[in-house]
C-alpha positions as CSV (number, residue, x, y, z in Angstrom):
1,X,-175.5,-44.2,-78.1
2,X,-177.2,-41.2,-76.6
3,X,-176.8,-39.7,-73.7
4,X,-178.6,-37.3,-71.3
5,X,-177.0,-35.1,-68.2
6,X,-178.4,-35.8,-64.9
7,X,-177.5,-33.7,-62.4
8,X,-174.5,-33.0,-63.7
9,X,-173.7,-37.0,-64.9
10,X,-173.8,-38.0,-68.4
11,X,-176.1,-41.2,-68.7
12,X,-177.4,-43.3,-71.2
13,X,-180.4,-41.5,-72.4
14,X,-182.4,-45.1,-71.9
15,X,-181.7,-45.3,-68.3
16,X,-184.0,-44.8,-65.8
17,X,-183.5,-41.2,-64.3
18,X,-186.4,-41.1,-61.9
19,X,-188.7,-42.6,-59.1
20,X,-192.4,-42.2,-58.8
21,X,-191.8,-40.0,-56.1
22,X,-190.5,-37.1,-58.5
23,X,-192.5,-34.0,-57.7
24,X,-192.1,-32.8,-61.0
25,X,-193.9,-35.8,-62.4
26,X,-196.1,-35.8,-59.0
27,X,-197.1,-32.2,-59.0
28,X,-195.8,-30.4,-62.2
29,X,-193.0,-29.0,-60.0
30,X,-190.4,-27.8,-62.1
31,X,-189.7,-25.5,-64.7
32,X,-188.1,-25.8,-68.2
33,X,-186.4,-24.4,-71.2
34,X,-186.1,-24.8,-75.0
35,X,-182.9,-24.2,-76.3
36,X,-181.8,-23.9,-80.2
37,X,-177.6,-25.0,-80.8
38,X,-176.4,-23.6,-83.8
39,X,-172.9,-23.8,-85.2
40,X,-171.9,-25.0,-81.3
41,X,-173.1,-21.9,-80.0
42,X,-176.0,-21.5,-77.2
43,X,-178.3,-18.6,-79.1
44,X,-180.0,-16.4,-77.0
45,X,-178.0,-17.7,-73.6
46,X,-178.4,-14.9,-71.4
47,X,-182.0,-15.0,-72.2
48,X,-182.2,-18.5,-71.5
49,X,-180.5,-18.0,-67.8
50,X,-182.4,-14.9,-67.0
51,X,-185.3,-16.9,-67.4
52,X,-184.6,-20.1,-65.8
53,X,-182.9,-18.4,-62.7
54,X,-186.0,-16.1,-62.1
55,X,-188.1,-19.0,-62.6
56,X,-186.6,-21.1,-60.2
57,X,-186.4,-18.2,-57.8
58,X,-189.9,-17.7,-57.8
59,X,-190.4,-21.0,-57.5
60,X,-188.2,-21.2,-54.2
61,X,-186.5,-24.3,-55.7
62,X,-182.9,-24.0,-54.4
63,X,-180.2,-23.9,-56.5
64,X,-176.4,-23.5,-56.4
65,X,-175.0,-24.0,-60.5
66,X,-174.1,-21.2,-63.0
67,X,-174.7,-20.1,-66.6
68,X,-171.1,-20.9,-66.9
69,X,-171.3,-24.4,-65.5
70,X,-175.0,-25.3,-67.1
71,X,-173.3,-24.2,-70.7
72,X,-170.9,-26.3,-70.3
73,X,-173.0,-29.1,-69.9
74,X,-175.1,-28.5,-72.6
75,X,-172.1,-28.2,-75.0
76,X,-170.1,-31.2,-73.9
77,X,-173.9,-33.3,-74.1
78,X,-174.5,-31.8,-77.8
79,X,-170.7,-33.2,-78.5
80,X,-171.4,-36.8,-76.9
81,X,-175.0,-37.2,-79.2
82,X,-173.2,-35.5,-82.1
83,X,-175.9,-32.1,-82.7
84,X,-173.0,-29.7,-82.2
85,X,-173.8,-27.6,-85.7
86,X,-178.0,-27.9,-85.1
87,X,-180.0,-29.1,-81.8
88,X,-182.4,-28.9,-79.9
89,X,-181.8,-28.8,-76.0
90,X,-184.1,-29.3,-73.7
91,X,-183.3,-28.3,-69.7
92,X,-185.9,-29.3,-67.1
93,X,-185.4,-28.8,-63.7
94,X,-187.6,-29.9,-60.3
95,X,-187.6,-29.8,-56.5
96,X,-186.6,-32.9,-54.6
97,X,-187.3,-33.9,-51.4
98,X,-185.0,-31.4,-49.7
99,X,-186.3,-28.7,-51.8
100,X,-183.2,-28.4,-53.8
101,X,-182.6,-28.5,-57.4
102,X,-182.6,-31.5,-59.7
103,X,-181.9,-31.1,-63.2
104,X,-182.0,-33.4,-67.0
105,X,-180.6,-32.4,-70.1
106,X,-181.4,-33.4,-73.0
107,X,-179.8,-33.0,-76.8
108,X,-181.5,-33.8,-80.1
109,X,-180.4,-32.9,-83.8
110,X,-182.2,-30.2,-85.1
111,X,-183.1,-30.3,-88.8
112,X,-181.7,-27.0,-90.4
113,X,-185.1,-26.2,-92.2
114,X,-186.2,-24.6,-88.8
115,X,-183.8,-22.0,-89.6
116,X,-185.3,-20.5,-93.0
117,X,-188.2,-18.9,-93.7
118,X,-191.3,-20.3,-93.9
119,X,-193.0,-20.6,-96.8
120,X,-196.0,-22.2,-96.4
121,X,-197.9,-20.2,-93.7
122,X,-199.6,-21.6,-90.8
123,X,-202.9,-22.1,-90.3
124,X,-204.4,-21.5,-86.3
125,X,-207.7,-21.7,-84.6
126,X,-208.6,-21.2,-81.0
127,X,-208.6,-24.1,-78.7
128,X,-211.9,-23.2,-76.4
129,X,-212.0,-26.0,-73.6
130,X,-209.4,-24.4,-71.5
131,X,-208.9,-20.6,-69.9
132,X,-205.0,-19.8,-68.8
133,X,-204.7,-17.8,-65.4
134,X,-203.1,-14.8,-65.2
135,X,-200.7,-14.5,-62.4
136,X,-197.4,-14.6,-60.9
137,X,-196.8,-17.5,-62.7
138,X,-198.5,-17.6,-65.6
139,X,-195.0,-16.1,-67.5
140,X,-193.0,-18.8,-66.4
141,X,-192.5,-22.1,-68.3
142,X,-193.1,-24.6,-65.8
143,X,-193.8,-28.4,-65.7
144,X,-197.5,-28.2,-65.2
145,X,-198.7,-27.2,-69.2
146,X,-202.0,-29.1,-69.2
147,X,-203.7,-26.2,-71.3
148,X,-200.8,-26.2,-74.1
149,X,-200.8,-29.8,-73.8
150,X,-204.3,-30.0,-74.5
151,X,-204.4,-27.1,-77.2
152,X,-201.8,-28.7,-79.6
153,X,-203.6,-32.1,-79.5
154,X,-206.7,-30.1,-80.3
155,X,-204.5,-28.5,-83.1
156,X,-203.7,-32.2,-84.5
157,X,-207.1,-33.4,-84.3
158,X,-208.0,-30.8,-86.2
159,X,-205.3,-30.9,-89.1
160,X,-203.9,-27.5,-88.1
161,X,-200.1,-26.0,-87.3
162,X,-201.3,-24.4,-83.8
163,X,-203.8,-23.7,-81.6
164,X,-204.1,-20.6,-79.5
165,X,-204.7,-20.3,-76.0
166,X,-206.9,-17.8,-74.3
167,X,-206.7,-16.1,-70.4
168,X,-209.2,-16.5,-67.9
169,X,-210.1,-12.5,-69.5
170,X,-211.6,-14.5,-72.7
171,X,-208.1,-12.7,-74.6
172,X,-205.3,-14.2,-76.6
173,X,-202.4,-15.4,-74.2
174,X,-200.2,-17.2,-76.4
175,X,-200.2,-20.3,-78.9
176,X,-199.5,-24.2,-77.6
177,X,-196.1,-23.5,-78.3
178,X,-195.2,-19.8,-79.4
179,X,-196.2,-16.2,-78.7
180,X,-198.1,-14.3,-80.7
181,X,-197.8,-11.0,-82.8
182,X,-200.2,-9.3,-84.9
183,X,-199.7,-6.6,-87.4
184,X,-202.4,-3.8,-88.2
185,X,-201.2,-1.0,-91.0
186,X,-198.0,0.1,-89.6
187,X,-197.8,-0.9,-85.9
188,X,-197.5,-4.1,-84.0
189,X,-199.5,-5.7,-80.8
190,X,-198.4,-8.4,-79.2
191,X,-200.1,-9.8,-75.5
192,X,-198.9,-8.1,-72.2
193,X,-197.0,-9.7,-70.0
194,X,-200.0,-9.5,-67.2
195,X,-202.3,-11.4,-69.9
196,X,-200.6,-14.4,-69.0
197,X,-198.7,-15.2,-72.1
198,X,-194.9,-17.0,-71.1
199,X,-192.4,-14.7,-71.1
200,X,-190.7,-15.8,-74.4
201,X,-186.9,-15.7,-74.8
202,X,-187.4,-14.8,-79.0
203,X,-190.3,-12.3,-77.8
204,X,-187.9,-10.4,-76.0
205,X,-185.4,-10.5,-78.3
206,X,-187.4,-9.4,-81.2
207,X,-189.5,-6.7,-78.9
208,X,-186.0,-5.0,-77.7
209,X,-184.8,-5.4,-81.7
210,X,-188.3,-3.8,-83.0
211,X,-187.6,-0.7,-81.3
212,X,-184.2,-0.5,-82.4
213,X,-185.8,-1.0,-86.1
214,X,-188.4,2.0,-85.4
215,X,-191.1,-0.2,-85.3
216,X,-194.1,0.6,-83.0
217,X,-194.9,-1.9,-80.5
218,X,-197.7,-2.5,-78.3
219,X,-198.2,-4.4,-75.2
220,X,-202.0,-5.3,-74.5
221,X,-204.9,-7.1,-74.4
222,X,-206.0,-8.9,-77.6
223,X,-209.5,-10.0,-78.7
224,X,-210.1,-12.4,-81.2
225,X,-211.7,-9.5,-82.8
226,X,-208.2,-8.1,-83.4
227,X,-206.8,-11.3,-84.5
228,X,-209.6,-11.1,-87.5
229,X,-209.0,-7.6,-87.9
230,X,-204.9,-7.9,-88.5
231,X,-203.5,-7.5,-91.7
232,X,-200.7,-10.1,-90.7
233,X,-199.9,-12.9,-87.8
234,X,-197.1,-14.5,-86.9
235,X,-195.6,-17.0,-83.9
236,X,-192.6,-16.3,-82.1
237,X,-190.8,-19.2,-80.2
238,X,-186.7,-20.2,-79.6
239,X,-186.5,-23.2,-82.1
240,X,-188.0,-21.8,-85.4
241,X,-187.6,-18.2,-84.4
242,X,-190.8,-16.3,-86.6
243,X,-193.4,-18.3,-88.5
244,X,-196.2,-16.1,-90.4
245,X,-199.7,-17.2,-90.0
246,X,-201.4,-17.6,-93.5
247,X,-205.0,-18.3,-92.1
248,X,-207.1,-18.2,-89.2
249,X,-210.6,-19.7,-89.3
250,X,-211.5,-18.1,-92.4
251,X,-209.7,-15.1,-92.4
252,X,-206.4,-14.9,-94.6
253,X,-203.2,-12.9,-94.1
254,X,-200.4,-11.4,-95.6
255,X,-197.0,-11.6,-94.7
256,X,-195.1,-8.5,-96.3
257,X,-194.2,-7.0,-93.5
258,X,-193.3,-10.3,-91.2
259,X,-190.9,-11.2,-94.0
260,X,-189.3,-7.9,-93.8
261,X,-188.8,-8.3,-89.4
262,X,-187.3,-11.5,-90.4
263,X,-184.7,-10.8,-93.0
264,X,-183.8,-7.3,-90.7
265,X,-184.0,-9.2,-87.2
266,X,-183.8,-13.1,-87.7
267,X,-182.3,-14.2,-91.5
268,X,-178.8,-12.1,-89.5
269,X,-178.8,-14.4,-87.0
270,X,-178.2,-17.7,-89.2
């Protein structure tokens, strides 16, 4: 049997968790995280916990629980559904009625193939029926995520791996489920954070782990006109870490110098 933790309470994961009422499933009033397990260990954890906390903060959804106490959870659920050595986790949390914090865990095994290197790459387009704000808000991963939502069904329907989504500013804010980088002779450009992208746990890590590697990284606005004019793409995101980008529209890329990031940066990590 599976489980979930509510709220602190392990529960079958079949059981009915929530009413109607639910203001995250009224409003989109919550937040969430993706978590990877691997070999029982939370990666990234701090990241995870700066994230949500400041989240949550800015949300004014009160809260009282620790990093200590929410790992703890997380572990002992990962135990009870048996993902301890590979899983996904997935933490949402949302405001009740009393403007306090409500939380659901969830554990899943996690195939070991998102470790490795990809391969094949990916092929993207642009998905052009929606424009992201933004704001104060716009890093945060919260409940309401109508535009990714729509911009990786438009990515199925189409027969592609992902679909990127743009800012109100007609520029690249992120993909339906990763952040972006692009690669140009010898530096790197990645989206601000005031383009709107979400403030990605494996783009932090890998922007702080960049610098250390002498690379040179830049924060800014990007056009599609940059995204044909890369030499290489690739997707950043906290269950399958870097994933190149083989072809956009009809422009192909390389991927020398991703595959080099990853065995320096990621390949250590596993």
């Amino acid at each position: 049997m599976n489980f979930v933790c509510f709220n602190g309470n392990f529960l079958p994961a079949d059981e009915p968790l929530f009413t109607p009422q639910n203001r995250s499933f009224r409003y989109g009033d919550g937040v969430f995280e993706t978590i990877k397990i691997y070999k029982s260990k939370i990666l990234f954890e701090q990241f995870h916990y700066d994230r949500l906390f400041l989240s949550l903060k800015m949300l004014q959804i009160k809260f009282a629980f620790t990093s200590s106490y929410l790992s703890s959870l997380i572990i002992e659920l990962c135990k009870r559904n048996d993902c301890l050595d590979s899983a996904r986790v997935r933490f949402a949390a949302c405001r009740n009625s009393q403007g306090e914090c409500e939380f659901v865990i969830e554990a899943s095994p996690l195939d070991n193939k998102v470790n490795q290197w990809n391969e094949q790459g990916l092929v993207i387009d642009i998905y052009p029926f929606a424009r992201k704000n933004a704001d104060a808000f716009s890093n945060l991963k919260t409940a309401n995520f109508l535009p990714y939502v729509l911009a990786e069904l438009f990515a199925k329907e189409k027969s592609i791996d992902d679909a990127l989504v743009l800012n109100t500013f007609n520029n690249i804010a992120d993909s339906s489920k990763a952040n972006i980088f692009l690669v140009k002779k010898k530096e790197i450009f990645t989206p601000a954070i005031h383009q709107g992208c979400v403030s990605g746990v494996i783009r932090r890590f890998l922007m702080d782990e960049l610098k250390v590697q002498g690379y040179r990284l830049r924060q800014q606005e990007i056009s599609e006109q940059q995204l044909l004019d890369a030499d290489e793409v690739f997707l950043t995101n906290s269950i399958y870490d870097i994933r190149w980008v083989e072809k956009f529209r009809e422009k192909a890329y390389t991927s020398e110098q991703t595959l080099s990031i990853y065995k320096k940066i990621i390949a250590p990590l596993y």
